[in-house]
C-alpha positions as protocol buffer text, in pm:
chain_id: "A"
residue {
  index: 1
  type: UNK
  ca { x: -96 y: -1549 z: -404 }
}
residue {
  index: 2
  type: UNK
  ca { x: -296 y: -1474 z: -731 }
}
residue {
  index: 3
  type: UNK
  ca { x: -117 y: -1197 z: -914 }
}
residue {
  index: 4
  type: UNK
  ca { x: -429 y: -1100 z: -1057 }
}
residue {
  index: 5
  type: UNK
  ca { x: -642 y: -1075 z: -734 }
}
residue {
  index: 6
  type: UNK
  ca { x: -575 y: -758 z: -680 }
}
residue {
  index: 7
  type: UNK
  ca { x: -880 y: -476 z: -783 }
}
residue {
  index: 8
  type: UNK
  ca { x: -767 y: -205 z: -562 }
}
residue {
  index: 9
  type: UNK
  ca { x: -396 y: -168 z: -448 }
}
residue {
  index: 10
  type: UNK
  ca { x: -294 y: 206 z: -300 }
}
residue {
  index: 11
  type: UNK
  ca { x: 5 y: 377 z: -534 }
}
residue {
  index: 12
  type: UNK
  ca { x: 222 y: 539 z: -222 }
}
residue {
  index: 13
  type: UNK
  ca { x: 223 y: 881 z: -174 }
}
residue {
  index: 14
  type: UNK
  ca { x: 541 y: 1055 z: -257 }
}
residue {
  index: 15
  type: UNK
  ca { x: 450 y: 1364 z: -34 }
}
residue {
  index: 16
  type: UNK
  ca { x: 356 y: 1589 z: -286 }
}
residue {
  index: 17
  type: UNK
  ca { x: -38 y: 1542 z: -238 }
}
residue {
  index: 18
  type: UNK
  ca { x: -227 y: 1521 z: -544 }
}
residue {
  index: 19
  type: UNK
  ca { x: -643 y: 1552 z: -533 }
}
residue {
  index: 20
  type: UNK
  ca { x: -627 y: 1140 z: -693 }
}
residue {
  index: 21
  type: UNK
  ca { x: -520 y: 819 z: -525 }
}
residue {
  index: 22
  type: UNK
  ca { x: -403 y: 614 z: -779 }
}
residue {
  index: 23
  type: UNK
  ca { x: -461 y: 268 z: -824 }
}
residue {
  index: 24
  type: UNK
  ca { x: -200 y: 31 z: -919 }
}
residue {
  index: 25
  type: UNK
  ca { x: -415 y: -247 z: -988 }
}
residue {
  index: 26
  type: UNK
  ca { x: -501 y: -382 z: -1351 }
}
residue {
  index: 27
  type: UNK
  ca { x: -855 y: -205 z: -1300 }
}
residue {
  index: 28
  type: UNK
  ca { x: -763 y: 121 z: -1244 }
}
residue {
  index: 29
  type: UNK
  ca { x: -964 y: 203 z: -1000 }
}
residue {
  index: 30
  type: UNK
  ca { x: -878 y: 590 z: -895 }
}
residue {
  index: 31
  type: UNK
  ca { x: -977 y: 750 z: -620 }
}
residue {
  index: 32
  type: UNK
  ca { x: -1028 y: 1120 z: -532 }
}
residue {
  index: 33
  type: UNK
  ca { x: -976 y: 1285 z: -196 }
}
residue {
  index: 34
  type: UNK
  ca { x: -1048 y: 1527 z: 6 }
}
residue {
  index: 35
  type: UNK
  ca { x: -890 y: 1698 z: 347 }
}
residue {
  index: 36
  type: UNK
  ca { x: -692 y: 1428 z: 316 }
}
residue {
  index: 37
  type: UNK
  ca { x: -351 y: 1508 z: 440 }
}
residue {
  index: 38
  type: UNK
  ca { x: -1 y: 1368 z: 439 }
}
residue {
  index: 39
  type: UNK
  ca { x: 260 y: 1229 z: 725 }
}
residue {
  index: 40
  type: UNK
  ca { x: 598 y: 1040 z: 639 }
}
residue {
  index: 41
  type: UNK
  ca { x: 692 y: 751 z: 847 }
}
residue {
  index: 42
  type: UNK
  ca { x: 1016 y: 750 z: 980 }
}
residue {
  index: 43
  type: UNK
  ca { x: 1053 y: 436 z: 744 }
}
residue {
  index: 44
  type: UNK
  ca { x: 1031 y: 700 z: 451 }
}
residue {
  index: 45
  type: UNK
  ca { x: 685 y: 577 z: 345 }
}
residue {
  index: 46
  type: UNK
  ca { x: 414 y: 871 z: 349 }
}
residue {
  index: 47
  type: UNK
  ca { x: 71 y: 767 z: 471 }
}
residue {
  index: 48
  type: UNK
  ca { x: -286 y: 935 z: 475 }
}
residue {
  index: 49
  type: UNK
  ca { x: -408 y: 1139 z: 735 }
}
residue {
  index: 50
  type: UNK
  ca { x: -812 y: 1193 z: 795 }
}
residue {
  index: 51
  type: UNK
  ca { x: -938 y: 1409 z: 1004 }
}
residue {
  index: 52
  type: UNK
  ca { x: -1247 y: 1192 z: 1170 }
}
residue {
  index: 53
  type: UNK
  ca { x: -1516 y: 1498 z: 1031 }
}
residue {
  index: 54
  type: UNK
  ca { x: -1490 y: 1523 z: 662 }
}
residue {
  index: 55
  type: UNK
  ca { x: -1139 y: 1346 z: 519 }
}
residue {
  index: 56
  type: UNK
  ca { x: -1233 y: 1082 z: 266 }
}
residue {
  index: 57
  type: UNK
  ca { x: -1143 y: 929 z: 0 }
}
residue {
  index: 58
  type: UNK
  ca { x: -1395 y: 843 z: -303 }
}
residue {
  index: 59
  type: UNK
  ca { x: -1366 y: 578 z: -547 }
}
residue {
  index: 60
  type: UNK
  ca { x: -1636 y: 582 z: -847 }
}
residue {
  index: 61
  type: UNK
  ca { x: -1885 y: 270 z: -833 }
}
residue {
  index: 62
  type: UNK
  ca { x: -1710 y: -61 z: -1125 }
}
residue {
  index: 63
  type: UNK
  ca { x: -1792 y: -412 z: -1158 }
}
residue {
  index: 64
  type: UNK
  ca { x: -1469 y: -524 z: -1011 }
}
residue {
  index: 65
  type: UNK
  ca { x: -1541 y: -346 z: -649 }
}
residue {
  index: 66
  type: UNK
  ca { x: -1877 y: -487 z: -629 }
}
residue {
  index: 67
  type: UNK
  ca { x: -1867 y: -923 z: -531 }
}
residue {
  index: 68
  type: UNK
  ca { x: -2198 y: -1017 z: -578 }
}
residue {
  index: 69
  type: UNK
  ca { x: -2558 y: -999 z: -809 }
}
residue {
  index: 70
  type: UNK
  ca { x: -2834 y: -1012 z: -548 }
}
residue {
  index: 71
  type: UNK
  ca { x: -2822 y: -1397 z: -634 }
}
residue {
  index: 72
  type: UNK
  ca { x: -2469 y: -1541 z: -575 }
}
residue {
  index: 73
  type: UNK
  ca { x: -2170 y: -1357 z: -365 }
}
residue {
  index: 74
  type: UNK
  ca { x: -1844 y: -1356 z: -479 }
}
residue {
  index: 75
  type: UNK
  ca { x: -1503 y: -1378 z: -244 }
}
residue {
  index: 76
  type: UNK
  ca { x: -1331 y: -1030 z: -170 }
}
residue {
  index: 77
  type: UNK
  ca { x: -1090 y: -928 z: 128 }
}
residue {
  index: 78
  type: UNK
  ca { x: -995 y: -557 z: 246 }
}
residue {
  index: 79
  type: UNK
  ca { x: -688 y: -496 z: 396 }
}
residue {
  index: 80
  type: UNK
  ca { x: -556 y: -178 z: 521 }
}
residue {
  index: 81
  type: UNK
  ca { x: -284 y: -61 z: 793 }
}
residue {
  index: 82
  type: UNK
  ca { x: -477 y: 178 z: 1029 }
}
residue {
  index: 83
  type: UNK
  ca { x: -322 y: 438 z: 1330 }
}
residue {
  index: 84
  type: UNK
  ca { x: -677 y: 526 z: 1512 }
}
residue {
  index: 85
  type: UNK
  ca { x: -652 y: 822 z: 1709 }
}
residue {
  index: 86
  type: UNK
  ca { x: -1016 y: 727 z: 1816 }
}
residue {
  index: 87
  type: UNK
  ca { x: -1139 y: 332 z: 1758 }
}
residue {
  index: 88
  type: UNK
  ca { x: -1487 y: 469 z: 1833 }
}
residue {
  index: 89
  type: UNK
  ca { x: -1649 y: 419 z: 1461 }
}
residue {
  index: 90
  type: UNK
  ca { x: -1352 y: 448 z: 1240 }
}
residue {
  index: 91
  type: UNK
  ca { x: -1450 y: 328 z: 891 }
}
residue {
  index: 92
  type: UNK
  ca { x: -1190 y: 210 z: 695 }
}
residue {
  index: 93
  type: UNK
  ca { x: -1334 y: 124 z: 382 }
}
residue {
  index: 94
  type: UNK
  ca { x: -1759 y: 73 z: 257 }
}
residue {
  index: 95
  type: UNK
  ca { x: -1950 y: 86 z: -38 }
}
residue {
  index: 96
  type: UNK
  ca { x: -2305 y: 213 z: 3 }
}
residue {
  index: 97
  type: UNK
  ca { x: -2517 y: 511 z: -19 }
}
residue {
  index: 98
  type: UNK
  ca { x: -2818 y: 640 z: 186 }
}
residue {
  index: 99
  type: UNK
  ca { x: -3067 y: 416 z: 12 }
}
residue {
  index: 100
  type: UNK
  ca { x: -2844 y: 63 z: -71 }
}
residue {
  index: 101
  type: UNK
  ca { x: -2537 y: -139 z: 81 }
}
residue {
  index: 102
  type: UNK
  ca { x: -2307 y: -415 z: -32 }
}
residue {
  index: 103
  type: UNK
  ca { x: -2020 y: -403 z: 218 }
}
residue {
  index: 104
  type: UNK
  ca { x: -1853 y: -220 z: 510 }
}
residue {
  index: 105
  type: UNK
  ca { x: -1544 y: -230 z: 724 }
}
residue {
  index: 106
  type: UNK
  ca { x: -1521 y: -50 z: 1017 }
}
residue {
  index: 107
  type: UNK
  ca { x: -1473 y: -20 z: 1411 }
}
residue {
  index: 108
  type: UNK
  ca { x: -1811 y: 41 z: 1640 }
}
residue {
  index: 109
  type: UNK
  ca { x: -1890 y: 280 z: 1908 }
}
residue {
  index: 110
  type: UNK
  ca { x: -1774 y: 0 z: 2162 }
}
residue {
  index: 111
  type: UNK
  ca { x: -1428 y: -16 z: 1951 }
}
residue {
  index: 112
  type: UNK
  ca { x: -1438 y: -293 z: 1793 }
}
residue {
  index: 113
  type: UNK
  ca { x: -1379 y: -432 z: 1489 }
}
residue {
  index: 114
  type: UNK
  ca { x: -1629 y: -483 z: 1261 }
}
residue {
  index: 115
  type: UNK
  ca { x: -1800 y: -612 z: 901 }
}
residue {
  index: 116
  type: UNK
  ca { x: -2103 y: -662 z: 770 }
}
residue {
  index: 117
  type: UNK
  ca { x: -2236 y: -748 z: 421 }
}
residue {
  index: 118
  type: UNK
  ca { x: -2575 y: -700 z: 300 }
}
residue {
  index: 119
  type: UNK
  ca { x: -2837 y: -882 z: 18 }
}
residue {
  index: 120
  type: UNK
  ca { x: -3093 y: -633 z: -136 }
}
residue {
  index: 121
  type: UNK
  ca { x: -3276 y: -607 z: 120 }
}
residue {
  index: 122
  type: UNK
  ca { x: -3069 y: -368 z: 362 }
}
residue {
  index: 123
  type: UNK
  ca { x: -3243 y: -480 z: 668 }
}
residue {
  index: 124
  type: UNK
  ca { x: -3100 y: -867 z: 570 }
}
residue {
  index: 125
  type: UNK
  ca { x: -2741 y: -891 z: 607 }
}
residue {
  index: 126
  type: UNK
  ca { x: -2431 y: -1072 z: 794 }
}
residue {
  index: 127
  type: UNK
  ca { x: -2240 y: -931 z: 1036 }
}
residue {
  index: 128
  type: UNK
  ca { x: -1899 y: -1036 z: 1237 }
}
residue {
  index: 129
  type: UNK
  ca { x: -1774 y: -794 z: 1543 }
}
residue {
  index: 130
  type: UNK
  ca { x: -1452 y: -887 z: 1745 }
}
residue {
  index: 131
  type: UNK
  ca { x: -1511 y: -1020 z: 2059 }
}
residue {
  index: 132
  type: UNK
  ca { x: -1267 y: -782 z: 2255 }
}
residue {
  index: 133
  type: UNK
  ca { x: -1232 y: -411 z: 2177 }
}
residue {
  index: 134
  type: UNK
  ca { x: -957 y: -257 z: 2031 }
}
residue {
  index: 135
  type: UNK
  ca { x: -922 y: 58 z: 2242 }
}
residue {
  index: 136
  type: UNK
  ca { x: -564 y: -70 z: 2332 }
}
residue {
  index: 137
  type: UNK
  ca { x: -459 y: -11 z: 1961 }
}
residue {
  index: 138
  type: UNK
  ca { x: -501 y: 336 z: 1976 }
}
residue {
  index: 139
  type: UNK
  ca { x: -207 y: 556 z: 1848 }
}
residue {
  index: 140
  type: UNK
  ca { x: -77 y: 208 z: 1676 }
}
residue {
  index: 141
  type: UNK
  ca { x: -13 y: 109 z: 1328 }
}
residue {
  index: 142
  type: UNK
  ca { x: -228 y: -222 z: 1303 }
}
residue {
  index: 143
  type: UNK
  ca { x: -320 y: -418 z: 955 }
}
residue {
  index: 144
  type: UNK
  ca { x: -639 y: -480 z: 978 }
}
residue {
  index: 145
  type: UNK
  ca { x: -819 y: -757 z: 748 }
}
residue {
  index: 146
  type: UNK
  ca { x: -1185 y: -893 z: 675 }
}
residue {
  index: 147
  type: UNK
  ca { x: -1188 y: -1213 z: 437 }
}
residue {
  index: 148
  type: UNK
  ca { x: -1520 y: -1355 z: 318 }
}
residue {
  index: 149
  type: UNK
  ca { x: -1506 y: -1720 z: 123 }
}
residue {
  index: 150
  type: UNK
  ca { x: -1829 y: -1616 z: -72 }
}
residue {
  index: 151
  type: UNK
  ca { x: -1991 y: -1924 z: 160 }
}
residue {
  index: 152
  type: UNK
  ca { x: -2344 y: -1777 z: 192 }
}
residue {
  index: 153
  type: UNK
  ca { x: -2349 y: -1797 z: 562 }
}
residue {
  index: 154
  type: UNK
  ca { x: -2232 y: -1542 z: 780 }
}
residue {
  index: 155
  type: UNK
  ca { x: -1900 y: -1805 z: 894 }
}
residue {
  index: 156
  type: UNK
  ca { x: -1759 y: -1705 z: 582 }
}
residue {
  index: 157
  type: UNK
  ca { x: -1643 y: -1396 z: 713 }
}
residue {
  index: 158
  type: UNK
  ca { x: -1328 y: -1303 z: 901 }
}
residue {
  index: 159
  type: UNK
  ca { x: -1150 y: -1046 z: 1084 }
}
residue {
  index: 160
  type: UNK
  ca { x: -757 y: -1037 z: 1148 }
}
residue {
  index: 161
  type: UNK
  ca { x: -547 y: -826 z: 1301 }
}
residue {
  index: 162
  type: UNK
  ca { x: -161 y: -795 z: 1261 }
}
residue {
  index: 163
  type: UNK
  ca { x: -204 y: -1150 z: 1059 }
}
residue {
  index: 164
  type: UNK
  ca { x: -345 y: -1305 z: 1385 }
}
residue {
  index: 165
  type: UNK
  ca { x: -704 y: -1444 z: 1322 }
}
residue {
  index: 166
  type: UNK
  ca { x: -969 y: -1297 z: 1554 }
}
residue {
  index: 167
  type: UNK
  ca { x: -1204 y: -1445 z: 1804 }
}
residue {
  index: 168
  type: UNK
  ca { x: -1591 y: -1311 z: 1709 }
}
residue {
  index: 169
  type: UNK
  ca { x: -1925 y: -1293 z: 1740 }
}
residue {
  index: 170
  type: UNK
  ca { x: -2154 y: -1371 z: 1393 }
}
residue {
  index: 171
  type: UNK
  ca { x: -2492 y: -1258 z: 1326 }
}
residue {
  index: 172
  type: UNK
  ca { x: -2804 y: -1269 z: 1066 }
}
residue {
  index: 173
  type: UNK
  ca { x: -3009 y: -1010 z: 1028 }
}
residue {
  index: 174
  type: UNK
  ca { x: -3357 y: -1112 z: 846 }
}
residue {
  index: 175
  type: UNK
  ca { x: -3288 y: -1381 z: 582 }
}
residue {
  index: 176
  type: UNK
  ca { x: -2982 y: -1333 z: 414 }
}
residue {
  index: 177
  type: UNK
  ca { x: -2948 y: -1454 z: 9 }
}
residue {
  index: 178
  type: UNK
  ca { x: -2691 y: -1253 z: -161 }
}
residue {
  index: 179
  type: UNK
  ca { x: -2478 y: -958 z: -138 }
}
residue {
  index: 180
  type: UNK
  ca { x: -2673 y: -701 z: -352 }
}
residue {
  index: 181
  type: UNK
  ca { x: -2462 y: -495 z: -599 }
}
residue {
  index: 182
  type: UNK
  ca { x: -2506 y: -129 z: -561 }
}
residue {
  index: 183
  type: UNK
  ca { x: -2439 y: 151 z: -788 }
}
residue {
  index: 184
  type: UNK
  ca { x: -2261 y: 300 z: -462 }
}
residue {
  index: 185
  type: UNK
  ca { x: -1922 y: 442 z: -482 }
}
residue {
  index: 186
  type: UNK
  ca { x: -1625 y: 274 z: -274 }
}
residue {
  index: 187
  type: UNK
  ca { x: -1515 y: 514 z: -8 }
}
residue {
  index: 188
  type: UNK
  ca { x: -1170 y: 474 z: 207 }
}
residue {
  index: 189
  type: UNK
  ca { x: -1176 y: 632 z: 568 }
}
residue {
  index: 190
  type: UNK
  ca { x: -1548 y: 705 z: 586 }
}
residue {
  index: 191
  type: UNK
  ca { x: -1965 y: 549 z: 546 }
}
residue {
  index: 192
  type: UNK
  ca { x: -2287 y: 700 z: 481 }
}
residue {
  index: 193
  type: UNK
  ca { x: -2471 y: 489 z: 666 }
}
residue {
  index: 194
  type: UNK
  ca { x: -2668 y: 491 z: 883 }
}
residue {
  index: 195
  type: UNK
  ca { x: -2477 y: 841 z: 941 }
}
residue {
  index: 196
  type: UNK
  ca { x: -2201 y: 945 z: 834 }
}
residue {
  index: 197
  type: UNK
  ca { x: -1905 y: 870 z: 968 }
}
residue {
  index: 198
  type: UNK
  ca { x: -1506 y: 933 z: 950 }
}
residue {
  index: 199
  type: UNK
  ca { x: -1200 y: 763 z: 987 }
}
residue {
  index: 200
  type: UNK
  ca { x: -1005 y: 971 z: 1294 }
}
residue {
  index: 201
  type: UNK
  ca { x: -617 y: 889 z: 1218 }
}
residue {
  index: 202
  type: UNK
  ca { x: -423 y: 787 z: 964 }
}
residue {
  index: 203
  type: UNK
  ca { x: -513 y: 452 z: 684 }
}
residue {
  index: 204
  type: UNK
  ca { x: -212 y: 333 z: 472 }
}
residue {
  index: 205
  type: UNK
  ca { x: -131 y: 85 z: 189 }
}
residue {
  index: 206
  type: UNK
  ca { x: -538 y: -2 z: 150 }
}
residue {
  index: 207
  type: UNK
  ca { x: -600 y: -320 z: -50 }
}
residue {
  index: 208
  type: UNK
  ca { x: -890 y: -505 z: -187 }
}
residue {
  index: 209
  type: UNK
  ca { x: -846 y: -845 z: -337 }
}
residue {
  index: 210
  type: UNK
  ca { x: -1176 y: -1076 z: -539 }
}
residue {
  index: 211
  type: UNK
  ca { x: -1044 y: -1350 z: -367 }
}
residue {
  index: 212
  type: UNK
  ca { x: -1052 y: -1486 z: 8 }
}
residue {
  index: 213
  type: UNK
  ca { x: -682 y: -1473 z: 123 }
}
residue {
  index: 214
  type: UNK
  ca { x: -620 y: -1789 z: 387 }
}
residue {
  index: 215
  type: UNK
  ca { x: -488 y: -1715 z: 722 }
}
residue {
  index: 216
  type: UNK
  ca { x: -140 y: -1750 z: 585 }
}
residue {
  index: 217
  type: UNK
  ca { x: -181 y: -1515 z: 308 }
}
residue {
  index: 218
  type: UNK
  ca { x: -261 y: -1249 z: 617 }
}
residue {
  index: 219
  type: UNK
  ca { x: 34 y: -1332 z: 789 }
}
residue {
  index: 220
  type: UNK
  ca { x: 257 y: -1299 z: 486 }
}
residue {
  index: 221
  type: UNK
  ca { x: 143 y: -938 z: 394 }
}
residue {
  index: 222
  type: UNK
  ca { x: 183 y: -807 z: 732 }
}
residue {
  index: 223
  type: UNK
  ca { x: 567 y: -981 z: 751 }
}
residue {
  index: 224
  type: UNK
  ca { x: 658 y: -831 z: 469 }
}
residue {
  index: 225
  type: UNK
  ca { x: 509 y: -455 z: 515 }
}
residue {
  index: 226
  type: UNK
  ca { x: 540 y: -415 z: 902 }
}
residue {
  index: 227
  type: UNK
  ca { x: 905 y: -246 z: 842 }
}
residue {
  index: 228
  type: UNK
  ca { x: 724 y: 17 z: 714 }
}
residue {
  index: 229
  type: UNK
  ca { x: 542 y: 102 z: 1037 }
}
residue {
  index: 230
  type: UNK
  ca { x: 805 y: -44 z: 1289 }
}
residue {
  index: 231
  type: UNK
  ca { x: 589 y: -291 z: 1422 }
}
């Protein structure tokens, strides 16, 4: 695993909330929150609570959280352990604003997973969706992971969940070129578009590589960070 991939890695909470998440990657990209609250595992590791109206957590727009030019795309993956109290439209991470989009992670009304990433045209994009909802998961710690190999075409992109690669549906909306770099902040546990909407439970250990990770590089992170959550 590239020790340098990293360009967003959660520092832990130690309970005592601050207003910044810090970031222990080399780029330093901080966060700020707000009604963001804290719970501690029984595990002893204290995760994020949001409370699916207003919790969120901002990260200001920088060249290493955006993965492509409008020309070529670049490789990225998101991973985050998620408890959804509701799987109907939990974002867990997306940067855009109300005018532009690059990326977004999140579940749909019909609770299931989902990704899309967009050129600079916002009506052309990819998009991946799970096949089966994941209404079952509510209440559960789950790791949750998009990959995208920077391909061009919309197979580049995949969803995981607890290391296990997912079965999905692809799609291409209007003629897809590049992702389109936006001047959009990064925001954990919610998206402004097309309205906004909230994370409703609680997102831990959020991570955000400028690489692809392979199917085994999923399954390694969850092995070694599912103590945490008793899974």
């Amino acid at each position: 695993m590239k020790a340098t991939g990293l360009v967003f890695n959660e520092k832990p909470s130690i309970g005592i909330e601050p207003t910044r998440l810090y970031d222990r990657s080399r780029f330093g990209n901080h966060g700020t929150h707000t009604d963001v609250t804290t719970v501690q595992r029984p595990s002893g590791l204290w995760v994020r609570s949001f409370n699916g109206s207003s919790s969120k957590i901002v990260i200001p727009d920088a060249p290493s959280l955006s993965f492509g030019n409008g020309v070529t795309d670049s490789p990225f993956s998101i991973l985050s352990w998620v408890n959804m109290t509701d799987a109907d439209g939990f974002a867990v991470a997306a940067k855009m604003d109300g005018t532009s989009r690059e990326y977004v992670f999140s579940t749909t009304g019909s609770e299931t997973l989902y990704a899309a990433i967009y050129d600079l045209n916002n009506a052309n994009f990819h998009s991946i969706v799970s096949d089966d909802a994941i209404t079952a998961y509510e209440g559960r710690d789950i790791l949750v992971t998009l990959t995208y190999d920077s391909s061009g075409l919309n197979t580049g992109l995949e969803l995981y969940l607890n290391g296990v690669l997912l079965s999905v549906t692809r799609g291409t909306t209007g003629t897809y070129v590049a992702m389109h770099d936006t001047a959009a902040d990064l925001w954990i546990g919610a998206a402004k578009y097309p309205t906004p909407g909230y994370a409703n439970g609680r997102i831990a250990l959020p991570k955000i590589y400028n690489y692809a990770l392979s199917a085994g590089q999923v399954k390694k992170i969850f092995e070694a960070e599912r103590h945490f959550f008793g899974v």
